[in-house]
N, C-alpha and C positions, 0 to 999 in steps of 0.2 A: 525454519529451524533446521528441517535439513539440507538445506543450502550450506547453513552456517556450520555445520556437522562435515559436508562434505569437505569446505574450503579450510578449515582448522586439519580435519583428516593428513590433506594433502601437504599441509606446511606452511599456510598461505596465513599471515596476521591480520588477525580479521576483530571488529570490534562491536560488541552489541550493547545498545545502549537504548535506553527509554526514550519515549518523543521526546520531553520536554530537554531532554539536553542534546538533541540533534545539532543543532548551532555550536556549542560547545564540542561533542566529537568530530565534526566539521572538519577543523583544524588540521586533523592528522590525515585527513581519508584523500586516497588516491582515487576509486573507483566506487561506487552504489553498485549495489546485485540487488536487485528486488524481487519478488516472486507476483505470478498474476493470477486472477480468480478468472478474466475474462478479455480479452481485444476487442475491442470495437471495429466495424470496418473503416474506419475513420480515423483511426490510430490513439484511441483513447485508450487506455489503462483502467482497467475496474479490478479493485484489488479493495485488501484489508485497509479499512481507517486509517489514515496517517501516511499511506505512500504516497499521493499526492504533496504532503510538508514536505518529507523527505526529498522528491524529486525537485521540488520548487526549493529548497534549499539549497543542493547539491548543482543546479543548473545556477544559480545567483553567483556561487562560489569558482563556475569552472569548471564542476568536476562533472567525468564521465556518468551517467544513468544507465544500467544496463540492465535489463528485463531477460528474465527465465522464464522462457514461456513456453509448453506443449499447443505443436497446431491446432491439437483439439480443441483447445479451449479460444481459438478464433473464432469469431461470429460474426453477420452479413448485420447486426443491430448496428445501431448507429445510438450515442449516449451523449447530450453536451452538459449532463449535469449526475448529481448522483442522490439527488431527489427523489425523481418521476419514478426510478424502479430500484428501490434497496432491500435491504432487510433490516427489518429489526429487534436489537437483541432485549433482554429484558432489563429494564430499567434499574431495577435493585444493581446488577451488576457496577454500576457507577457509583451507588450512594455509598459506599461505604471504603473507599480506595484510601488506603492508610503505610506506610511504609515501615510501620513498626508490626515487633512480632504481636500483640496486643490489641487491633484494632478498637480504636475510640468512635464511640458516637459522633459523627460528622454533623454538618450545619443539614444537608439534606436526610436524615434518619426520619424525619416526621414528614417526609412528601406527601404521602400517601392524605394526610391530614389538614393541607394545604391545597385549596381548590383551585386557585388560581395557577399553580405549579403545574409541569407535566415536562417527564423529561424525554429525553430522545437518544437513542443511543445507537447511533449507528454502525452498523457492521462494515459497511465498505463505503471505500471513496472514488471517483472520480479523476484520472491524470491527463491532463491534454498533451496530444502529440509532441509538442514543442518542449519537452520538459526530459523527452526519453532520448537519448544518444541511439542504442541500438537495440535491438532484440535477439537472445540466444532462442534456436529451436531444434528438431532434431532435423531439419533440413540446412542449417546453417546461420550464419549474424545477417539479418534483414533489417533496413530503416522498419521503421513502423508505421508507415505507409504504405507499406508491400502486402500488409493484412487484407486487401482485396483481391491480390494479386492472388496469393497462395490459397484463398477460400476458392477461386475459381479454377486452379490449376491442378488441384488436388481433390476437386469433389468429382 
């Protein structure tokens, strides 16, 4: 959000839109700015739910991917999925996702009551290298491959 704060700031027409209609604002976009929670040394992307769609949309389409990212948040881990080490948030958080001011009792409101249910609700996702154009940092635009490079040349 403050990505998108800064680039509206500047002048820059910028569009914010829910996943599911990512395919739909598609259409208009020139450039993806995503933000990162983490690099992999392997040029993977460990970020919020939903960047991995994003970038896999935007790379089918054409269009540039380009990652904000502080070096700090580079790491010598290496991730091929986003399984093995996530977090998770609390499940309530999903059952009740409603677009009106009113929120209605959804199909999952009785989970809790349902033994064979269990829901999952993952905080972050997974982006393989192939899917990111380039990466901003405060040393400059690097592929995302160079994340070994910079972990070794700057520690």
């Amino acid at each position: 959000k403050k990505l998108l704060n800064c680039l509206v700031n500047a002048g820059i027409n910028c569009t914010y839109a829910f996943l599911h209609a990512v395919g739909f604002a598609m259409r208009d976009v020139s450039k993806v700015f995503l933000g990162a929670h983490a690099f992999m040394s392997n040029g993977a992307l460990y970020s919020r739910v939903g960047t991995a769609m994003v970038a896999m949309m935007a790379k089918e389409k054409n269009i540039p991917v380009i990652i904000c990212c502080e070096t700090y948040k580079f790491t010598d881990k290496v991730q091929l999925d986003s399984f093995v080490m996530n977090e998770q948030g609390n499940p309530n958080d999903i059952v009740n996702i409603s677009t009106t001011l009113a929120p209605k009792p959804g199909l999952l409101s009785e989970w809790l009551n349902k033994p064979d249910l269990k829901l999952l609700n993952l905080l972050y996702d997974l982006t393989p290298s192939k899917y990111i154009t380039t990466v901003i940092t405060e040393v400059g635009m690097i592929p995302c491959t160079s994340v070994p490079v910079i972990l070794r040349e700057y520690k």
